[in-house]
C-alpha positions in Angstrom: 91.5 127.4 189.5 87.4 126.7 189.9 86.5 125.3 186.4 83.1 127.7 185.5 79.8 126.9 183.0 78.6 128.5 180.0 77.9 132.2 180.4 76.6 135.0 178.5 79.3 136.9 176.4 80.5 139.2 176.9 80.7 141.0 180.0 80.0 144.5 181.0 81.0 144.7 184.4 83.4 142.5 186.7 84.8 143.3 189.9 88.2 142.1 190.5 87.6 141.2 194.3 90.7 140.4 196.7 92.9 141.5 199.5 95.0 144.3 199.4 98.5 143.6 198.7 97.3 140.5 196.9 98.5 141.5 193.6 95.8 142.9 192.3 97.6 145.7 190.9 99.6 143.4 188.5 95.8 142.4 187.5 94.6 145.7 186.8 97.7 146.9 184.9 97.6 143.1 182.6 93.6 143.5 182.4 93.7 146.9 181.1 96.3 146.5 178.3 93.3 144.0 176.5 91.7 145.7 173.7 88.0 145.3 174.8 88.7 145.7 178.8 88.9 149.2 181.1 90.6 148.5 184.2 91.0 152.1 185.9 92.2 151.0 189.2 90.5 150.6 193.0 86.8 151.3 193.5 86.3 151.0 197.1 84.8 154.4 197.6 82.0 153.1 195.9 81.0 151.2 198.8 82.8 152.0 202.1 79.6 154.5 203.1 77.5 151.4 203.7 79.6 149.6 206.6 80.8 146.5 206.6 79.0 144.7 203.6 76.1 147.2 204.7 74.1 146.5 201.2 71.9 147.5 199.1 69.7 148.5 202.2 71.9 151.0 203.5 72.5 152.5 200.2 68.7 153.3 199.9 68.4 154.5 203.4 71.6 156.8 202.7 70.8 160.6 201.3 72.4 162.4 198.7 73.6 164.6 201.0 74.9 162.4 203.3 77.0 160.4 200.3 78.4 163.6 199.2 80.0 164.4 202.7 81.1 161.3 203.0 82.8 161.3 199.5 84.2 164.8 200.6 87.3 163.5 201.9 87.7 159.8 200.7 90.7 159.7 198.6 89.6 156.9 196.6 86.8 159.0 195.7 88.7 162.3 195.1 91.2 161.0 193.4 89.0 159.4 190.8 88.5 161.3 187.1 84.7 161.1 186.9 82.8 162.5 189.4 79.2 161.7 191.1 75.9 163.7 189.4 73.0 165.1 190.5 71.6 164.6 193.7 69.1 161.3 193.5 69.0 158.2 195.1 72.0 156.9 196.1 72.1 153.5 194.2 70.9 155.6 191.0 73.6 157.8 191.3 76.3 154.8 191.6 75.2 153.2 188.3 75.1 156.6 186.7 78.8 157.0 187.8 79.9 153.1 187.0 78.2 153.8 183.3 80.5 157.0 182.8 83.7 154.5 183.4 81.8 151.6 181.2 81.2 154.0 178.2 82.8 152.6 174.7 83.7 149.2 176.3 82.2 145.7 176.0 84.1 145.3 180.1 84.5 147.5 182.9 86.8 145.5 185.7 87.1 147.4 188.9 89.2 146.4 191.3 88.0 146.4 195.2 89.2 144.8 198.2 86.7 145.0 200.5 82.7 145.0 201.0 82.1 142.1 198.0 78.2 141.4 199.1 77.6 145.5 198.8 79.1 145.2 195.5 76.9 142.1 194.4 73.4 144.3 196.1 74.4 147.3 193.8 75.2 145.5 190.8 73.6 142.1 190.6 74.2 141.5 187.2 78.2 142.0 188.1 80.6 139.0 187.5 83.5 138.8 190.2 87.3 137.6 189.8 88.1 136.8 193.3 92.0 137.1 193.9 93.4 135.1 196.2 97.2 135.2 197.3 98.9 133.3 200.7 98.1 135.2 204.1 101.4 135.2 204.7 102.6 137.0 201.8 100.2 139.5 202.1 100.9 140.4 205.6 104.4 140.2 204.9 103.7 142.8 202.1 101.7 145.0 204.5 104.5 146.0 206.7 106.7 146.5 203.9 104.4 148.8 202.7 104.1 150.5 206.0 100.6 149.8 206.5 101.0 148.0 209.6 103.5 147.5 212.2 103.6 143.8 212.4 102.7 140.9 210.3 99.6 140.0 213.4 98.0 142.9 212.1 98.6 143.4 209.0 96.4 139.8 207.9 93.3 142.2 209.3 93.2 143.6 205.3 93.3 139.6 204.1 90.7 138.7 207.0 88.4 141.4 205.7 88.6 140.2 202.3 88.4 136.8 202.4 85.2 137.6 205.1 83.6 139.0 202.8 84.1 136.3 199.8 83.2 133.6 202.1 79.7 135.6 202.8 78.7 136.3 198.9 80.0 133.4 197.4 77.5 131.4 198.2 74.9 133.9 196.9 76.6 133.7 193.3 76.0 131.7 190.8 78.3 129.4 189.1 78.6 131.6 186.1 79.3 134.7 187.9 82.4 134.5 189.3 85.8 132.6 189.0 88.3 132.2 191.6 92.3 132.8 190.7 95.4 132.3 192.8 97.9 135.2 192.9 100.7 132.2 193.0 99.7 130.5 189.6 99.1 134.0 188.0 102.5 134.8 188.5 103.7 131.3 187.8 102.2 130.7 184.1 100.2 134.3 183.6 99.2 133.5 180.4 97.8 130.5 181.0 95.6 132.1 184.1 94.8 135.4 181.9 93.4 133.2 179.1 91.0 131.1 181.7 89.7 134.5 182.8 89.6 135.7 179.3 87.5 132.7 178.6 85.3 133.4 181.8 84.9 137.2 180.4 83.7 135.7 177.1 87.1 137.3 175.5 90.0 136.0 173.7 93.6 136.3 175.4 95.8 139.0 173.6 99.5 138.8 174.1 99.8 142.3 175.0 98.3 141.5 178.2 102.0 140.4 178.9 103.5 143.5 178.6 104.2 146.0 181.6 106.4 147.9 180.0 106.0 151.2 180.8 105.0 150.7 184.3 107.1 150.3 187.4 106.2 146.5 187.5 108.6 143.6 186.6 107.4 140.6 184.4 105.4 137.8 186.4 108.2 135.3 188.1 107.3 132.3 190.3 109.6 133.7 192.6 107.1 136.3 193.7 105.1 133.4 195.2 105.7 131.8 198.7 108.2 134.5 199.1 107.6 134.5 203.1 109.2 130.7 203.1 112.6 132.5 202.2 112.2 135.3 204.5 109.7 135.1 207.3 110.7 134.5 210.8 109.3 131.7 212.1 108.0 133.7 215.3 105.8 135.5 212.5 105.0 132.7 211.0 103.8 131.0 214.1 102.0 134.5 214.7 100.1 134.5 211.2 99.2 130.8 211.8 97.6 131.5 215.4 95.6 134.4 213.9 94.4 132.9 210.4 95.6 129.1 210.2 92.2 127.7 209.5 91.1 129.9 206.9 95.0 128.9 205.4 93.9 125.3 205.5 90.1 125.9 204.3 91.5 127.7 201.4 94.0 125.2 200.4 97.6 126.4 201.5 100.1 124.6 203.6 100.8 125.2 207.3 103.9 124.9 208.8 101.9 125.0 212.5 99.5 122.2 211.9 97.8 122.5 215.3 96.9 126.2 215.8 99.1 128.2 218.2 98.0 129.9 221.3 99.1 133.4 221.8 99.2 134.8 225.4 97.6 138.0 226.7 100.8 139.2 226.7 101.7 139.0 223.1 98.8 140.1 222.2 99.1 143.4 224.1 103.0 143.6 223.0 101.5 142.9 219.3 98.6 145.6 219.8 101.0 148.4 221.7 103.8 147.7 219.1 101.6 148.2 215.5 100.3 151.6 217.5 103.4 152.9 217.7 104.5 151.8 214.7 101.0 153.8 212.9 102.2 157.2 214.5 105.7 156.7 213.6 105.2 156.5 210.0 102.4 158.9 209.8 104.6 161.6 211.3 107.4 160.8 209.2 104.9 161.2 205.9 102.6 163.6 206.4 104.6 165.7 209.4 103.5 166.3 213.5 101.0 168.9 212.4 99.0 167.0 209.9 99.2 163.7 211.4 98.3 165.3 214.8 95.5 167.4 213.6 93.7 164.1 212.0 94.2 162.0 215.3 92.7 164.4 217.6 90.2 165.6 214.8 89.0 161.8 214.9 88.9 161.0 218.3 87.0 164.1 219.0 85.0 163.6 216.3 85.2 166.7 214.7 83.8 166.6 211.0 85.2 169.7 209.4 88.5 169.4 211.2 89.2 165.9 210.0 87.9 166.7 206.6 90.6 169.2 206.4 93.7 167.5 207.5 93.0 164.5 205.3 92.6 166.9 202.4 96.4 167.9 203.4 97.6 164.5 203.6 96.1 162.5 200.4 98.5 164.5 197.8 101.1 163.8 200.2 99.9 159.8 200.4 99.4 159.8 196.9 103.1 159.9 196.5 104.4 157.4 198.4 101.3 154.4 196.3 102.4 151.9 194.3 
């Protein structure tokens, strides 16, 4: 873990910044049980209508109205207990809506997973915990969760992620962010939660220990590395042709030391096969006429049509989140 200078204490707002399926649950749920921190969950809506790390500018070009239709169906958004105020413009409206989740504590952490340098536009003043957990376990995650149908595609979360870190970080200063691993958080948590205590300008409190009550199990190393007991080596060699420099830059192990080369053909097998594997577990969850009204809804891009069958589907995927 990055050593960090003297800050200012203590926060008010932090944005715990990593890949999905990177842990960052366990986080948010250890975060939240400290006295003086609000961690109330995933805050990607609040940028994913600007693009890929679109920015500040695109939140000034966007309207009110068009940030309200936009918010219409995101679930993340929906799904959220405070809601957006009067029309305005649009970064105005996002502070006004952070400050609603911010109100009676010294720090607000909200987790996100993707679009770090909107984030940092937004909210300058903003301190970041970037997450970081092995590509491999997080793809290995992914299709266990479903979210993709093989491990080649389900690093594009990870890539995302750790894309946009490498663009803001070097637009941070020191004492704005601190960098943890998901494998020493769940090899000596309290040791990692009192570093970002420190970095928060809090002290650790031992009930940041205790997920009792929630349908997590106490931090174990054996959650770490968990893809060198049960990967395949084909998907190993698959993750490592895909991601292995940004493995090595980022100071993990490779079993493939030279990068492999993938074929046209695997690529297209890889491609066809995580297609098939999308439709086959979006009709089993949401049923053919739901999941068949959103895919043609999209591709023919019909608004009010897609807007609907989502609305269906989020109680639906709401269920099936961990």
């Amino acid at each position: 873990m990055q050593a960090q200078a003297p800050r200012r204490l203590p926060c008010s707002l932090v944005f715990v910044a990593g890949p999905l399926r990177s842990g960052s649950t366990l986080l948010t749920l250890m975060l939240d049980r400290h006295s003086s921190l609000k961690n109330p969950g995933e805050f990607d809506f609040l940028f994913d209508a600007f693009g890929v790390d679109g920015g500040l500018a695109e939140a000034q070009e966007m309207s009110s109205e068009e940030l309200d239709d936009f918010y219409s169906d995101h679930r993340g958004f929906l799904f959220s207990p405070e809601k957006l105020g009067p029309p305005g413009p649009v970064p105005q409206r996002l502070h006004e809506l952070v400050s609603r989740y911010a109100k009676g504590v010294p720090c607000l952490a909200l987790s996100i997973h993707r679009n770090f340098v909107s984030a940092h536009e937004i909210f300058p003043q903003a301190r970041f915990i970037h997450l970081l957990r092995d590509a491999r376990d997080c793809a290995k995650s992914a299709v266990a969760a479903s979210f993709s149908g093989n491990v080649y595609y389900g690093l594009e979360p990870w890539m995302n992620s750790e894309e946009s870190w490498d663009r803001l970080r070097p637009r941070l200063k020191p004492e704005q962010y601190i960098e943890v691993r998901y494998e020493e958080l769940v090899a000596e948590p309290e040791k990692v939660l009192t570093q970002i205590c420190k970095f928060l300008g809090l002290q650790f409190e031992p009930q940041m220990m205790d997920l009792s009550g929630t349908t997590y199990e106490p931090p174990s190393p054996r959650f770490a590395n968990q893809w060198r007991r049960t990967m395949a080596p084909q998907d190993v060699k698959l993750i490592e042709a895909r991601v292995g420099p940004m493995l090595a830059a980022r100071g993990y192990d490779l079993v493939h030391p030279t990068q492999p080369r993938l074929s046209a053909w695997t690529l297209l097998s890889l491609k066809v096969q995580n297609t098939v594997a999308r439709h086959r577990v979006g009709l089993r969850t949401y049923g053919v006429g739901n999941w068949m009204q959103d895919v043609v809804a999209r591709h023919l891009g019909l608004r009010g049509m897609v807007r609907a069958a989502r609305l269906k589907m989020f109680p639906i995927k709401a269920k099936t989140l961990k």
